[in-house]
N, C-alpha and C positions, 0 to 999 in steps of 0.2 A: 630473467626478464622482469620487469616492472608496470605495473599497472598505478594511473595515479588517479586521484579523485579529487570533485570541487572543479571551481571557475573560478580566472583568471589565477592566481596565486592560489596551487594546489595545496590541498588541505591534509594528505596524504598518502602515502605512496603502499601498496604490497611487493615486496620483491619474493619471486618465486624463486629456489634456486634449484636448478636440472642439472641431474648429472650426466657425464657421457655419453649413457647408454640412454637420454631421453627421461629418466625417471624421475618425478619432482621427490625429492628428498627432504623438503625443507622449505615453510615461507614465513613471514613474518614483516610487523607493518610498522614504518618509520613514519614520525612525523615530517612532510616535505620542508625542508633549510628557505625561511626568503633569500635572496641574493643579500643582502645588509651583512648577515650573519654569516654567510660563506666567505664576505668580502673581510669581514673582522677577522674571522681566523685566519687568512692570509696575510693580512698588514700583521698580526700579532706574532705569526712563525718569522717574518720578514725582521719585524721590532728583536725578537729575544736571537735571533741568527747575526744581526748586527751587531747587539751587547756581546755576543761570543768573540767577535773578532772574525766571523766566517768570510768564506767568499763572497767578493760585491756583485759577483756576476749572478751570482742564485740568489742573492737578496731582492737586487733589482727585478730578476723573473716574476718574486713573487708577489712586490708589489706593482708591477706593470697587467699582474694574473688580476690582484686587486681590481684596479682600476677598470680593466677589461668588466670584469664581471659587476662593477660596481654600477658601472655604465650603461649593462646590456638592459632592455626596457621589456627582454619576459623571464619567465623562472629559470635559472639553471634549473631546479630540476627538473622541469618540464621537459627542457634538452637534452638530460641524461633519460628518461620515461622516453623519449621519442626515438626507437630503433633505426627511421631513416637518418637520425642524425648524430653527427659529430663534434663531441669539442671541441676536438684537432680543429674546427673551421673556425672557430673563434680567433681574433687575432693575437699573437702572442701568446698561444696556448699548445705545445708541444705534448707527445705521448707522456713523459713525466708529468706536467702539469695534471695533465684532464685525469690521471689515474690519482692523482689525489685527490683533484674534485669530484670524482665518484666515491671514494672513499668515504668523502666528508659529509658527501649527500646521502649516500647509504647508512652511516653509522653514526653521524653525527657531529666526529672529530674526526682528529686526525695521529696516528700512533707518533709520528716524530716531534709534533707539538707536544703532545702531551710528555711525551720523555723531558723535551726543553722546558718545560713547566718545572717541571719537577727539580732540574737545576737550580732556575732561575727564578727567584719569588715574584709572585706578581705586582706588587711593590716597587720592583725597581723596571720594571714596564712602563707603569703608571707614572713612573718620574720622567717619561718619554715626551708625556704632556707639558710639563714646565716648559714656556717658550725659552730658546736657546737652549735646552741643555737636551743633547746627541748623546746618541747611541755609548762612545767613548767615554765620554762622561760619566753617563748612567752605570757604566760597566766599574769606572775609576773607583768613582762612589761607595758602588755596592762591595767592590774588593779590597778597597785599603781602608774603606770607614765602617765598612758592615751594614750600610743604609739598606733598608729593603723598605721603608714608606716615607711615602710625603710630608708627614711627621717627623719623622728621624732627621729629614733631610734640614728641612727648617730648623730644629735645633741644633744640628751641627755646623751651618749656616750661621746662626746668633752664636754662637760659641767660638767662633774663630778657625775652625778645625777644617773647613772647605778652602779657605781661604790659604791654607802651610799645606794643601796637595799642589804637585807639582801638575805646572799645566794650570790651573786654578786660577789662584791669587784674590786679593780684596774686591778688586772690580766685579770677576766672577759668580763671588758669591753675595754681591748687592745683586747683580742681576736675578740670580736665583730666586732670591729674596722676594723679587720685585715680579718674580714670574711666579711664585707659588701665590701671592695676594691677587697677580691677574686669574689665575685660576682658581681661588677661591671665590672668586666676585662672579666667576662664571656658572660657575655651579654644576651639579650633575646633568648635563640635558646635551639630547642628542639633535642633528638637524633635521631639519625636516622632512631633506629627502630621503634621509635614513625612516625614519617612521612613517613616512606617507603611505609606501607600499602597505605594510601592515596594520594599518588604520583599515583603508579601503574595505583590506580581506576578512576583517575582525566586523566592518560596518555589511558586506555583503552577505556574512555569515550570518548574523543578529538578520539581519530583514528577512532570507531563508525560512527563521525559524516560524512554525505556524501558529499564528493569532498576535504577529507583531506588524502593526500597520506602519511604521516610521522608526527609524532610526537614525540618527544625526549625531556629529561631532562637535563640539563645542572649542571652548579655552583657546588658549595659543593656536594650538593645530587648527581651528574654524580663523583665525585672521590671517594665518597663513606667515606667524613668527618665523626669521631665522631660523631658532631652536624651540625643542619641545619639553616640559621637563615631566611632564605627566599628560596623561589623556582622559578626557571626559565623552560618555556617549550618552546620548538622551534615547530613552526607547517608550513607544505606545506600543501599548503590548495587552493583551486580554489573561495572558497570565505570566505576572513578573517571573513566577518560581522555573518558569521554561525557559524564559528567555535568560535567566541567570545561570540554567543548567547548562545551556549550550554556552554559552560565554568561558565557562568552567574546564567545559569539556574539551574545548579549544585545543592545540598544539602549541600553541605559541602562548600559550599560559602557563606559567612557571609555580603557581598556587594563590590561593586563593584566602583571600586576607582575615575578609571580613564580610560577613551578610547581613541581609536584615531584609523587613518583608519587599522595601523597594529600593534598596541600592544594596550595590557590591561592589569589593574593592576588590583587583587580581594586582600580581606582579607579574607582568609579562618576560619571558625571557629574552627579549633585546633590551630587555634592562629599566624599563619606566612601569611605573604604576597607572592603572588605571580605575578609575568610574564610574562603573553602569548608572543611573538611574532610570526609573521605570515610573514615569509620571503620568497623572490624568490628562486623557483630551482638552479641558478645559485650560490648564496650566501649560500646557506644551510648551507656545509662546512667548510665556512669559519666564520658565524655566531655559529655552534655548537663550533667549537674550540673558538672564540673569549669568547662565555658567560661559556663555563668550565669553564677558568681561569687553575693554577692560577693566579692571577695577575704576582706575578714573573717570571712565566713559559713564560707567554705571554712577557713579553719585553724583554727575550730573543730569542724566536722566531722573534717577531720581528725584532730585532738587525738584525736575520740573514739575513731576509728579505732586510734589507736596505745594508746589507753588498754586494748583490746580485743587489742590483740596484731598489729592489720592495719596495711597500709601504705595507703592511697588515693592513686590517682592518675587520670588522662585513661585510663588503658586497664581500670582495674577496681579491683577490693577483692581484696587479696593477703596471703597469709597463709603467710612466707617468699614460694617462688616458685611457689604454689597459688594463678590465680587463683576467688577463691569466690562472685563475682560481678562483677554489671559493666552488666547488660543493659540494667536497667530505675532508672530514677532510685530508685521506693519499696524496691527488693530492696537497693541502695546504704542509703538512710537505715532502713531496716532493719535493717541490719545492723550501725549504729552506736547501737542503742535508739531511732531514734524515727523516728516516723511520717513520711510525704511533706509539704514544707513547701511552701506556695505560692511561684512564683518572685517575688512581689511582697514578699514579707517577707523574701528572703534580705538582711539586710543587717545582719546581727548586733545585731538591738538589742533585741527582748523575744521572737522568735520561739523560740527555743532554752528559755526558762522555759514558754511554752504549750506547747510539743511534748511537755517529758517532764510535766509535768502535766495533759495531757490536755485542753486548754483552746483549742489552735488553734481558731481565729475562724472560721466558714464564710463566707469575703469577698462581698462583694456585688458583681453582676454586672448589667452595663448594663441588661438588661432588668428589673430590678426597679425601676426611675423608674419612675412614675405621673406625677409633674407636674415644671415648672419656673418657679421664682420668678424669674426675672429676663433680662429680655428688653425692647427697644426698637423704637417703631414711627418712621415718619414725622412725627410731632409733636417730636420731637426730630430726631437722627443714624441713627435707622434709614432702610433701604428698604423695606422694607411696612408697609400701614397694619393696622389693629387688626382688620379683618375677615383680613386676608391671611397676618398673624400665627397669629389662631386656628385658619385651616384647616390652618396648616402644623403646627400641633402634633394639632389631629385628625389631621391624616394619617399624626403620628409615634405615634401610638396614646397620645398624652399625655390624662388625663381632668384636668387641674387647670393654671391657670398663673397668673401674676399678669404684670401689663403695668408695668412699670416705667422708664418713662423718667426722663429727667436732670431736676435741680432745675434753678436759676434761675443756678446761679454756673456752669455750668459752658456759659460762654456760646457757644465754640467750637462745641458740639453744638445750640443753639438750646434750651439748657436752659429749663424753666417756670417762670414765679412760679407767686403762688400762684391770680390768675385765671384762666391761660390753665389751670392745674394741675385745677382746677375743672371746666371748660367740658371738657377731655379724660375728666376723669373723666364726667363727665354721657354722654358721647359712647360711652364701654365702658360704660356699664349701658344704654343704647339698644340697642346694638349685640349685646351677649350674650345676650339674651334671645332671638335666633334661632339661639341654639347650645343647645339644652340637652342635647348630649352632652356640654358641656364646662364645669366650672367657670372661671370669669376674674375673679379678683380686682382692686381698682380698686388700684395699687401705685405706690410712688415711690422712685426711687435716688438719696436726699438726703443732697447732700454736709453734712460734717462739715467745717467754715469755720476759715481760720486761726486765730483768735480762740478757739475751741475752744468752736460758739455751732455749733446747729445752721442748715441753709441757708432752712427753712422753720418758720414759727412753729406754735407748738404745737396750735391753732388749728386750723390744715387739716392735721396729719400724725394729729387723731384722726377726721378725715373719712375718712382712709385703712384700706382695708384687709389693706395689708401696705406696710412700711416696711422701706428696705432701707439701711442707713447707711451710707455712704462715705468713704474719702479721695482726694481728687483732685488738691489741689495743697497745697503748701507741705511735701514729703514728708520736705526737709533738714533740719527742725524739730529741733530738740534734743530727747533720746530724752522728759525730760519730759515737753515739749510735746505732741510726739505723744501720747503716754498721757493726758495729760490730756485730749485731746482726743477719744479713743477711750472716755474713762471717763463722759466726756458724754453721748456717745451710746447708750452701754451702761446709766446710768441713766435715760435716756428712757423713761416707761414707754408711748409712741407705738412705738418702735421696736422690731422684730420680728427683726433680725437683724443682724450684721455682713458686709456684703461685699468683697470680693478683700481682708484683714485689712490686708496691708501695702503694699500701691496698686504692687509689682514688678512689673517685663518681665523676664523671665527675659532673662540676656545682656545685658540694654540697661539696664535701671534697677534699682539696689540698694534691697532694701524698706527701708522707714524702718524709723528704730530706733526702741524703743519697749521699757518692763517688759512684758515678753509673760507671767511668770508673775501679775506684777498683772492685766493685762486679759482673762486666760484664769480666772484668780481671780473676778474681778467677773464675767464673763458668766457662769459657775457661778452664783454667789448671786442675780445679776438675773433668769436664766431665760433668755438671749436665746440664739440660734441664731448657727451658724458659716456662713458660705456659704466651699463649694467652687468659687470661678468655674474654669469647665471650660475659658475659653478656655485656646489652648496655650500663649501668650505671657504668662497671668498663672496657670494652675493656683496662685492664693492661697486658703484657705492651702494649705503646703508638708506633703511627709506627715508631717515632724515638728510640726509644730503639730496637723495633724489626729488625731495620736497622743496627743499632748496631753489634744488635746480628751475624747478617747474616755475616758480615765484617767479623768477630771475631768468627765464625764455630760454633758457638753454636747453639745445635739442639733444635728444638721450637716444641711443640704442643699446639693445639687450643682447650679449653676446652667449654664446657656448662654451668657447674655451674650450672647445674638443679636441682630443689629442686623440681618438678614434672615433671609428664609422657608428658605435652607437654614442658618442658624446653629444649629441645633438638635444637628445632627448632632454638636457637639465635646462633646457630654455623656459618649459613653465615656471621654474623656480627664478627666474629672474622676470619673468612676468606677477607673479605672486609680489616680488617685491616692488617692482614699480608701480602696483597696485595699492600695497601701503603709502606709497609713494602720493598717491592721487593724480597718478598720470594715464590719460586718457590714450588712445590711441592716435590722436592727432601729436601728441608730444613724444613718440617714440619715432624718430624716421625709418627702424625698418623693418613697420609697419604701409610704408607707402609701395605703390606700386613700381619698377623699376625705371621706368621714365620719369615720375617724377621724383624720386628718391635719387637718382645719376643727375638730372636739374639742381637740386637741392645741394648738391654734393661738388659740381663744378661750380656755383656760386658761392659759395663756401671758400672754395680754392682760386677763384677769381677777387674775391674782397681779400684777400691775405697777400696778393699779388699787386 
């Protein structure tokens, strides 16, 4: 049995173990796994099972187990601590499955990982990351060149030696090439949704502790970046040495760097460093604003400062050696003429004209979604089918959604023609008629074809009623090409939107190139919509595009891209970014209420008509 400890994201678990006859023989206290860290070791059993050459049918398990758990919005181990329940209920999680994930939650790892480890260097894992180069590759590599890093790889690359493996060739390894400098430009940093969870539980631990009145998060993670590559926490505290004791004594603390009487440094074990500082009431203020950033933000606040006669720095606003505030972030931007900026727009690029004009943007916040356009069932690549889907979005108080699975090319996913495409649609208007708390439109995510032709004929995309255009492959395309192929789909007068714009993984795949002021041009004059995909791995578009967008009145929605019942949940992450964006809630449609967002939506398709 197990008992666990803490709120929201348990801090620890006891596991008793009884034997037979009733008698505790044995307990002992793990630190409880966040879901990020359970989900890594499964994409990494899945990674080094792939370089083996293993079955795809238990690869695929385990990165579907991945995703599953990556998805889910409370603790595995809360699930595994909680006797009335089951993993088996999770989707796509079999008796095999969940006896690993107790395993993992129990002990930490997992014995058939760790055996793969030990074959397999970690090394040639990590060359998993180079965009384009797979599993087969990685395996080529590491058995006929010896490659086990990223290093190695690169020079045997400059040397000629990748390029005489069969399979290979010169083309190959300029890619390679061209994927190790994308990934060194990227850098060590994880996303956000990765690190969010464990912000939170490291910020709710810290405020816990006794004689800490405030704790706050700064940097990248307070604007609400993409990606994180370190964390800073600001704490008012009546004794630093306490509140750096508990920070220490953490679980999810990997050791501890560095001290000093008011800051410390830890390395957390999902892999980033972090920041304590433990600053005066007086300086709060002026310390949270200085460790935001951004760095450009800040030296023009600065500027102002000095244009004013003050000095700004981490401990206040100083006027010679007067300091004249400090306390409060808005008494800091106060005092340099202008209003409090949201930490999403610090990044020097139009925020500074709306502040002193009066025009800062009231940003839109999660709870203002009403529906979601884009999401997959079972009839494709999702786990839940079209009933299982809809309750899930009832249950997230969503009144509007469209069902959108894969076209017919995108075969990996068991994408539709246009009969099966048909028969599904026939299948959600049976089916939604026993929801009428929720609208479900009949929807399609059709890909946009090398040829620059769309995936389904025109034919059944005005059968549809919401069309969501894609690119899925051939993303290397010459910037042309791709434009041309974007300007296709944007003249379609079937077609209602563009989704994830440039087909990126953040860190893994470079968005295609493309005239982005042409195709943000044309979707202006067509009338079509921008889709924000919230997953974390593609938030396309970028907030500069979605800043773009705004300029130039094109109407944006923030999709899920759910391929299960808990995918729902990554919609604040595409709210975070439409918020660097500077887009309000009037420029996001499904933010609007289902009348007039279905208004909104048939005018739309009546001016293309």
């Amino acid at each position: 049995m197990v008992f666990s400890g803490g709120t929201g994201y348990a801090r620890f678990a006891v596991w008793i173990h009884v034997s037979p006859g009733e008698r505790i023989i044995g307990f002992w206290c793990v630190p409880v796994m966040q879901n990020s860290e359970i989900t890594r070791l499964f994409e990494e059993l899945a990674d080094l099972l792939e370089i083996q050459g293993e079955n795809p049918f238990r690869i695929r398990a385990y990165r579907n187990a991945a995703r599953t758990l990556g998805d889910l919005p409370e603790s595995v181990s809360q699930i595994v601590a909680d006797t009335t329940r089951q993993l088996e209920d999770l989707p796509g999680i079999g008796k095999d499955l969940a006896a690993k994930i107790q395993t993992i939650v129990t002990t930490g790892t997992l014995p058939q990982l760790e055996e793969l480890r030990s074959v397999v260097p970690a090394g040639v894992v990590e060359m998993l990351r180079v965009p384009g180069l797979g599993p087969k590759k990685a395996a080529a590599l590491f058995q006929q060149l010896q490659v086990t890093s990223l290093a190695e790889l690169k020079t045997q690359c400059e040397s000629g030696a990748v390029a005489k493996l069969k399979g290979f060739g010169a083309k190959t390894a300029q890619s390679i090439l061209e994927g190790l400098a994308h990934l060194e430009q990227a850098g060590q940093r994880l996303y956000l949704a990765e690190v969010e969870p464990l912000a939170e539980e490291l910020l709710a631990h810290l405020r816990r502790v006794p004689g800490v009145t405030r704790v706050e998060a700064a940097g990248s993670f307070r604007r609400r970046r993409e990606t994180v590559g370190d964390l800073d926490l600001l704490a008012l505290a009546s004794d630093s040495a306490g509140v750096m004791q508990a920070l220490a004594g953490h679980p999810a603390v990997e050791k501890v760097l560095q001290q000093g009487e008011t800051k410390q440094r830890v390395r957390l074990k999902l892999g980033l460093e972090m920041d304590l500082r433990v600053v005066p009431a007086e300086s709060y203020g002026a310390a949270l604003q200085y460790f935001t950033g951004s760095k450009d933000h800040n030296i023009v606040v600065r500027q102002r400062a000095i244009e004013r006669g003050l000095k700004l720095n981490e401990y206040g606003l100083f006027r010679g050696e007067t300091r004249e505030c400090g306390a409060t972030e808005e008494e800091v931007y106060a005092a340099v003429g202008l209003p409090w900026i949201a930490p999403e727009l610090r990044e020097a690029r139009r925020e500074f004209d709306w502040a002193i004009s009066g025009s800062l943007p009231t940003l839109i916040e999660p709870g203002d979604l009403k529906g979601d356009l884009h999401m997959h069932t079972t009839a494709t690549d999702g786990a839940g089918t079209i009933r299982e889907m809809i309750e899930a979005a009832l249950a997230r108080g969503l009144k509007y959604i469209a069902i959108t699975d894969h076209s017919q090319r995108v075969s990996m996913a068991n994408g539709l023609d246009a009969g099966r495409l048909r028969k599904h649609w026939a299948e959600i208007e049976t089916i939604r008629a026993d929801y009428p708390h929720i609208h479900v439109l009949k929807g399609i995510e059709c890909d946009i074809l090398e040829d620059a032709t769309l995936d389904l004929p025109d034919d059944v995309l005005a059968e549809a009623e919401w069309v969501l255009a894609v690119l899925h492959y051939g993303l290397k395309q010459p910037a042309a090409q791709i434009t041309r192929r974007l300007m296709t789909a944007i003249e379609n007068p079937h077609v209602d939107a563009i989704g994830h714009l440039t087909g990126r993984l953040i860190g893994k795949r470079p968005a295609a190139e493309m005239d982005l002021p042409a195709v943000l041009q044309g979707m202006a004059q067509q009338g079509k919509w921008l889709e924000i995909n919230a997953h974390p791995a593609r938030l396309d578009a970028d907030d500069l595009t979605v800043a773009q967008a705004r300029e130039l009145g094109i109407p944006v929605v923030i999709n899920s891209d759910a391929h299960s019942v808990q995918g729902f949940e990554v919609l604040k992450y595409g709210v975070y970014q439409a918020r660097r964006g500077g887009l309000s809630a009037a420029d996001v449609m499904n933010t609007l209420a289902w009348g007039e967002f279905h208004r909104r939506l048939q005018r739309r398709r009546r001016a293309d008509h």
